[in-house]
C-alpha positions, 0 to 999 in steps of 0.5 A: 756499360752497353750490357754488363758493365765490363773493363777490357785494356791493352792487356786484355779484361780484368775481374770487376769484382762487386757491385759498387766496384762496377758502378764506380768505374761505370759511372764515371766512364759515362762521363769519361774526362769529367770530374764527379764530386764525391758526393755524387758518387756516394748518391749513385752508389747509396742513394737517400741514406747512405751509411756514415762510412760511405765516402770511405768506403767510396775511396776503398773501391777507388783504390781497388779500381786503380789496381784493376785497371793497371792490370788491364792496362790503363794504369794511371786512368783514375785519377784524383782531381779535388773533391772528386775522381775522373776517368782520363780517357778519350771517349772512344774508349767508352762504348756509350760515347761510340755509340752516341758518336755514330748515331749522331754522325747517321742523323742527317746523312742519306739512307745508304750512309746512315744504315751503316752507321747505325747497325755498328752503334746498335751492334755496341749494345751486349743487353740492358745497359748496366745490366750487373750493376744496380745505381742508385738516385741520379745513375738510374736516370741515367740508365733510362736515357741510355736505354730509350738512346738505344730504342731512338737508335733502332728506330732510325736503323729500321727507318733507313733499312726501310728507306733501302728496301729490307721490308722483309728483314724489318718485318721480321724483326720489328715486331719482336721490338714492338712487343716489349714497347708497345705504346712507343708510336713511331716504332708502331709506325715503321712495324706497320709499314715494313708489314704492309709492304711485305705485302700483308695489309690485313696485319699491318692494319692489325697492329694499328687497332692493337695500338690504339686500344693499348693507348686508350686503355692506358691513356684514353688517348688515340694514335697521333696524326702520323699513324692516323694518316698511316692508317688511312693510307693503307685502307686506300691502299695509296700507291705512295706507300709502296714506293722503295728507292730504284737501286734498292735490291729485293731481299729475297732474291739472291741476283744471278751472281756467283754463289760459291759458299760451301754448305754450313757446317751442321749443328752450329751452336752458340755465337750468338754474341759474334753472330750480332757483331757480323751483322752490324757490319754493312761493307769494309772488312771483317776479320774472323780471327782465333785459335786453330779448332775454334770454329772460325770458318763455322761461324763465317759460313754460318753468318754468309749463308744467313746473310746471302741475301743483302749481297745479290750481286752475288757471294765469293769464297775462296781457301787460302789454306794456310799458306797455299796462295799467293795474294796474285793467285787469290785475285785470278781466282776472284777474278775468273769468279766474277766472269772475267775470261783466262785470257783478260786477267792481267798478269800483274797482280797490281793491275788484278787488284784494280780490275777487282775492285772496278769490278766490286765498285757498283756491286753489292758482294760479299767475298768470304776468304777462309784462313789466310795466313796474314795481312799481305795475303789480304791487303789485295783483296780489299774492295774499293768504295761500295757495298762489298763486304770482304769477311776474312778467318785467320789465325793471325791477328791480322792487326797490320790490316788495321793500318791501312783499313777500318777492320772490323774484328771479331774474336773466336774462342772457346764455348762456354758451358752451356754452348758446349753441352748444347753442341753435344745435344745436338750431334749426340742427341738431347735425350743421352746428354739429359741422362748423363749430365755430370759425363757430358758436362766433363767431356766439355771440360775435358775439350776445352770448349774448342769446337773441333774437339768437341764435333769429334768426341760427339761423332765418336759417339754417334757411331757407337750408340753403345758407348755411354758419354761416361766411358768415353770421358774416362778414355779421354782423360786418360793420358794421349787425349790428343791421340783419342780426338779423332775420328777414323777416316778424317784428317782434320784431327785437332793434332792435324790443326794444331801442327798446322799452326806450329810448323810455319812457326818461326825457329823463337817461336818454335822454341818458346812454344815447345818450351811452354809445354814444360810449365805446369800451369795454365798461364804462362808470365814473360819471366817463366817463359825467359826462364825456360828457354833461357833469354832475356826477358825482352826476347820472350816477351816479343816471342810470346806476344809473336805466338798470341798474334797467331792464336796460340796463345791468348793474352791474359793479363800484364806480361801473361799469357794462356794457352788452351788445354789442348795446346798446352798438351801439343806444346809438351808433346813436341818438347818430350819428342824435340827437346832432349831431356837434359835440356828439358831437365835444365829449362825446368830447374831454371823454371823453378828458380824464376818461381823462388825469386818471384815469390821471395820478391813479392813476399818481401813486397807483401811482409817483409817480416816473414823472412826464415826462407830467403832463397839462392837459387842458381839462376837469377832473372834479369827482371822481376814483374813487378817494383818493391810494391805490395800491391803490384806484388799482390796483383801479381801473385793473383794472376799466378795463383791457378800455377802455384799448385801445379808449380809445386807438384812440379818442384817435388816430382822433380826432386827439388824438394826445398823449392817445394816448401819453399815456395809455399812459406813465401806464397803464405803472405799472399793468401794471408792477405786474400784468402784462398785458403783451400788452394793453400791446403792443397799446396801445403799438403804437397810441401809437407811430404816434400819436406818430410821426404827431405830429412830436414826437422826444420823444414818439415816443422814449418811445412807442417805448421803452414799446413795445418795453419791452411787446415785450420783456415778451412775448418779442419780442426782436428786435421789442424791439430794432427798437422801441429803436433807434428810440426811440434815434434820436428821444431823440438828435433831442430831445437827451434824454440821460437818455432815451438812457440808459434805451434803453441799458438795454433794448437791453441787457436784449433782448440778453441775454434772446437769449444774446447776453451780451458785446454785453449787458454792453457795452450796460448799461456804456454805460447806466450811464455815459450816465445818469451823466453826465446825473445820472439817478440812477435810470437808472444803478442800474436799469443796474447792476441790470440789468447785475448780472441779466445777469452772474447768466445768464452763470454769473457770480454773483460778479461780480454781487454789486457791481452789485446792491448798488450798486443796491439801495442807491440804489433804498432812498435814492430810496425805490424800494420795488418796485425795491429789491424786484426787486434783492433778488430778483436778490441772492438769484438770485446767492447761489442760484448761489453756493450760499448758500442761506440768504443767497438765502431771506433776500432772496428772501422779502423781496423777496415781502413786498415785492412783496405790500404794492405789490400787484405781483403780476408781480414777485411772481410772479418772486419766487416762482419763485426762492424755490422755486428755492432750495428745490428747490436745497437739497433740499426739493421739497415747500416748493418746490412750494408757492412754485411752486404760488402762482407759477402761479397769480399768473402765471394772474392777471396774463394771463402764458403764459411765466410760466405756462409756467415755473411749471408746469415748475417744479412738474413739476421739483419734483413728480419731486425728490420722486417724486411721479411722476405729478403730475410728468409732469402738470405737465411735459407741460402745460409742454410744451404752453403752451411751445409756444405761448411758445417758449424753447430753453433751458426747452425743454431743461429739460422735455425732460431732465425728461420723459426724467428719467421714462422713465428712473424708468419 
């Protein structure tokens, strides 16, 4: 929580999705292995005035926390102890703790000890502490006292610096800190004494007299006795004050020591977060490690040369090349490098190793080696006690280093947006990246962030100043993009790197990597890569994990991996050219046969009831992902939802046509459950033409009604209805009468959502009677659901009541939890319009309850806007801000813009019912704003009356 509050297990980070999520975990990191009382946490998340539903909803972020941190590894961490929650982790897990453990080890020690150790504490520190997550009551004391620990921790670091003779560096930076604390005395003190003793009296002598008026004119007080003597010392210039410590070095001189760093690369951009992790380190050994093309050997230069000046004795370089060196050759040159003549290098290398790091011992060197190729190339190279520092880049992980050193690691990826367009402005020029924004935000997609692609798009361009960034980003996304990075007369091609990480690669690995390039998706599940090279699933898990210690892959979650853009398109490349195409043909089918398993398993996890599609696949794996879970199913399908589209277009540009559709009826469950529906439309506009092209009537009904279900999820009412009466031909070609009736009751649900209510109930009369008469009992009670829903629009909440209780009363003997739970909501919508107020929050926030235990976060989302509806409606705007606040948010989460849309209107309207007036007109203009985009009249209007509701207020 050093910065923005942040979860990074085992299986690497994990999405804090709100707020109160962050503050919950936060908060009880900060007290790692201490219980917190309920009532603790609703303080910190709630403050004075808490809403009635606080400790439930406390438990509600809890439960979605366990899953979170599951997910990154730390499965079984929060946990329950009486009243309250504990996070069960050691300390050292918790940035804060190291943090405060290191300066406490500093307090005391000598100089040259503490420096050390301080600059790795301050380097823990990302910005503001909790910096995303706002706490309430007793959490901002506690984030006042971490952030005046990291002021007190600065200042010993300068303290010691200063005691070590960096006047210069301090000088430098002291003052940008004085500058955002300017009465803080000490750091006043040690800015004076670094600027004088860089030889600038007169405006050391300035920062005093600017203190002490700040101090009189905020306290009418004077600097203390320590300033006042530091004051006085300077005017008499006493000798004292320039007094620095015998053996410490002068920073600006570089010393007579080897100076082999080649020249920095030009226009280095962005890294800033890595450039700070460098600078923390003092001595031991760093490891620079990321995927080939990211830029390592940039940033290690870039730092060296930056830093030069804290190693006088001198700065070492050597390349290993991959593979060229040996360890033995690596220490000779070293050796020769410290002025060791040919004739007096051992020729043992254990007896070089030695003679090296006597050598090192009393210097102050930095030993810069670029692409090692793994631990045993490095392990020799390692200076002894001292101040050396050895800065290793690699592929490779380099974990075994960690076994025998303290290694620190800093990971290389790709650029942001915003680095990446900065780095396109700088070789290209500011000027063209300004006129074509939308051109070179595109080409930094289309490179992936990776910095090598990027620097050879952009010489591309300087050599043709012609060329417009929009016609080179249409070239490169044309296919062969790999074969377009490239620039004429130089070798370093991303190609030429990437094939230099594959080829060492072991025959598995080799394997599995090719193999990879036959999945659609951008990540890659154990399961899918067993299935595609056709192993057991701890075979694939070991291969994979072999490919993401070298940087070809990247850890992104349990048991999953992601490959960069570029590298997924070598990867294919070398299957098409290695892999013969019955094989590949082969590994695709067992591919999708893994997909239909997976998904048929996790839709059985997530509703059991959705079982017309019950697949039998040739290829079975030997393990699933996940248990008989509904929330291990669903966290499972989120980290596979960006595959499900490029999985489906896969199974169809294959012929495996049934596969289409019927992976997309068995993700239903999923986004019913979490929303997402846009990506749903895309898919089942995929799976209708399969199962059109397919002959199948009863295939194609399903696959229409699913797509225009998605339609209608995102408001496409007259495309739902097209989709609907479609399904209903091809259900009435198969004879499926039960089928007919669900299509009833989705024309019936597009109609009413276009106002057109009378054709809507005539519709939903007819699903219920149709799904009767073919005994479908579910149908019918989510006919008189939605029938009852439909009455409630119409200003009829009387007549709703007896369709609803129909139906809920169904849904709870079929055991149909999340329907029960959506029919309470649309009760307690009845029994807001009837004026019942607490007959409406009685179901409303049962039907929440519900919905947080399924983890059905879209129907929580409905759910939360009702309860804050009948807040505002029985006059209490503040509880039913709240309701709306977390409704936005679920509706952020779930990727859904009319939600959104709603939410924050609701929130406009509750902020103005409690003349909290500008926070009202923020939110009702950014309703504004995202209507746009999802356009209905009828919310329009209500912002529009809102809005005029404020002028009128002024």
């Amino acid at each position: 929580m050093l910065g923005p509050v942040e979860a990074v297990g085992p299986a690497g980070q994990v999405d804090l999705r709100g707020a109160r999520q962050r503050a919950v975990l936060g908060v009880l990191a900060l007290h790692a292995g201490t219980l917190l009382p309920a009532a603790r946490l609703v303080d910190v998340l709630w403050g004075e005035h808490p809403p009635r539903t606080a400790v439930k909803t406390l438990h509600s972020h809890v439960a979605r926390l366990r899953t979170v941190l599951a997910v990154a590894g730390f499965g079984g961490a929060l946990v329950t102890r009486g009243p309250g929650y504990a996070l069960d982790v050691v300390p050292d897990a918790v940035d804060a703790h190291r943090f405060a453990a290191l300066v406490r080890q500093a307090r005391g020690c000598p100089a040259e000890r503490a420096a050390p150790l301080l600059r790795e504490a301050v380097g823990l520190w990302r910005g503001d502490p909790f910096a995303d997550t706002p706490l309430a009551d007793w959490g901002r004391r506690a984030v006042d006292d971490l952030a005046e620990q990291r002021l007190s921790a600065l200042e010993d670091l300068w303290e010691a610096e200063l005691a070590l003779g960096a006047h210069v560096e301090a000088a430098r930076e002291l003052p940008r800190l004085l500058a955002a604390h300017p009465l803080r005395e000490r750091l006043a003190g040690l800015t004076i004494l670094a600027t004088h003793r860089s030889g600038r009296p007169a405006d050391a002598l300035a920062v005093y007299d600017r203190l002490r008026r700040d101090l009189a004119d905020a306290y009418g007080a004077d600097p203390g006795p320590d300033l006042r003597a530091l004051h006085t010392a300077i005017l008499r210039r006493d000798p004292e004050l320039d007094h620095t410590p015998e053996s410490a070095p002068e920073p600006t001189a570089l010393g007579g020591g080897p100076a082999q760093l080649p020249a920095p690369v030009g226009h280095f951009t962005g890294r800033t977060g890595e450039l700070a992790a460098l600078d923390a380190v003092a001595a031991g050994v760093v490891a620079i490690t990321g995927a080939a093309g990211m830029g390592k050997t940039a940033l290690a230069l870039e730092w060296a040369h930056r830093a030069a000046a804290r190693f006088p004795d001198g700065q070492l370089y050597l390349d290993f090349d991959g593979h060229a060196l040996t360890a033995a050759d690596a220490l000779a040159h070293l050796l020769r490098s410290l002025d060791v003549p040919d004739d007096r290098v051992p020729t043992e290398a254990g007896e070089r190793a030695a003679l090296y790091r006597s050598l090192l011992r009393a210097k102050r060197c930095l030993v810069l080696v670029d692409n090692a190729g793994g631990a045993e190339d490095v392990l020799p190279l390692v200076p002894g006690a001292g101040g050396s520092l050895l800065v290793v880049t690699s592929r490779a992980t380099l974990a075994a280093l960690g076994t025998r050193h303290a290694v620190h690691s800093v990971a290389v990826g790709a650029l942001d947006h915003a680095a990446s367009q900065a780095l396109l402005a700088r070789v290209v020029g500011d000027a063209r990246v300004r006129a074509e924004p939308r051109a070179a935000a595109r080409l930094g997609r289309l490179c992936g962030g990776m910095p090598l692609a990027l620097r050879i798009v952009a010489a591309r361009l300087v050599a043709a100043p012609a060329t417009t960034l929009a016609a080179t980003a249409a070239e490169l996304g044309r296919a062969g993009r790999l074969d377009r990075l490239a620039v004429e007369g130089d070798s370093r091609t991303v190609r030429a790197v990437l094939t230099s990480a594959y080829l060492p690669l072991p025959a598995e690995q080799a394997r599995m990597f090719r193999m990879i390039g036959l999945a659609p998706g951008p990540t890659v599940a154990v399961g899918a890569g067993a299935a595609l090279c056709g192993v057991g699933a701890a075979t694939a898990a070991a291969a994979l994990a072999a490919l993401a210690g070298g940087h070809l892959l990247t850890p992104a979650g349990p048991d999953r991996f992601r490959a960069h853009d570029l590298t997924r398109e070598f990867a294919a490349a070398r299957a098409e050219a290695e892999v013969p195409a019955a094989e590949r043909a082969a590994a695709v089918d067992r591919l999708l046969d893994w997909y239909l398993c997976a998904a048929a398993a996790a839709n059985e996890a997530i509703d059991p009831r959705r079982d017309a599609v019950r697949p039998d696949p040739a290829y079975r794996p030997d393990s699933l992902p996940f248990a008989d879970d509904r929330h291990a199913a669903l966290a499972f399908l989120d980290g596979e939802r960006d595959n499900v589209l490029p999985v489906v277009r896969l199974a169809r540009a294959h012929g495996r046509l049934d596969a289409a559709w019927q992976l997309t009826y068995l993700f239903t469950s999923y986004h019913d459950a979490t929303g997402h529906w846009h990506l749903r439309a895309r898919v089942c506009a995929v799976a209708a033409e399969a199962a059109t092209a397919s002959g199948d009537p009863r295939a194609e009904a399903e696959a229409q009604r699913a797509l225009g279900v998605a339609q209608f999820m995102t408001r496409r009412f007259e495309d739902a209805l097209d989709s609907n009466r479609a399904a209903l031909l091809a259900a009435r070609a198969a004879g499926d009468v039960a089928g007919e009736g669900h299509v009833h009751n989705n024309i019936a649900n597009a109609l009413a959502e276009l106002r057109r209510y009378d054709e809507a109930v005539t519709a939903h009369r007819q699903a219920v009677a149709t799904c009767a008469a073919s005994g479908n009992d579910l149908g019918r009670a989510l006919a008189q659901r939605n029938l009852g829903h439909t009455y409630v629009r119409m200003g009829e909440a009387a007549s709703a009541l007896v369709p609803l209780t129909d139906a809920l009363a169904t849904f709870q003997d079929l055991g149909h939890d999340r329907l029960a739970a959506a029919t309470l909501d649309t009760i307690g919508e009845a029994r807001l319009h009837l004026g019942e107020h607490g007959a409406a929050l009685a179901a409303v926030e049962e039907a929440i309850a519900v919905s947080r235990e399924l983890g059905d976060r879209w129907l929580e989302w409905e759910c939360l806007l009702d309860a804050g509806r009948v807040h505002l409606d029985r006059g209490a705007p503040g509880q039913a801000a709240e309701h709306f606040a977390d409704a936005l948010e679920t509706s952020r989460a779930v990727g859904d813009r009319h939600g959104e849309a709603a939410a924050t209107a609701h929130l406009g309207r509750a902020y103005l019912a409690a003349g909290r007036h500008v926070e009202a007109r923020r939110e009702l203009e950014r309703a504004a704003t995202l209507r746009a985009a999802v356009p209905d009249q009828d919310e329009q209007a209500q912002i529009d009356l809102a809005l005029a509701e404020l002028s009128r207020l002024g």
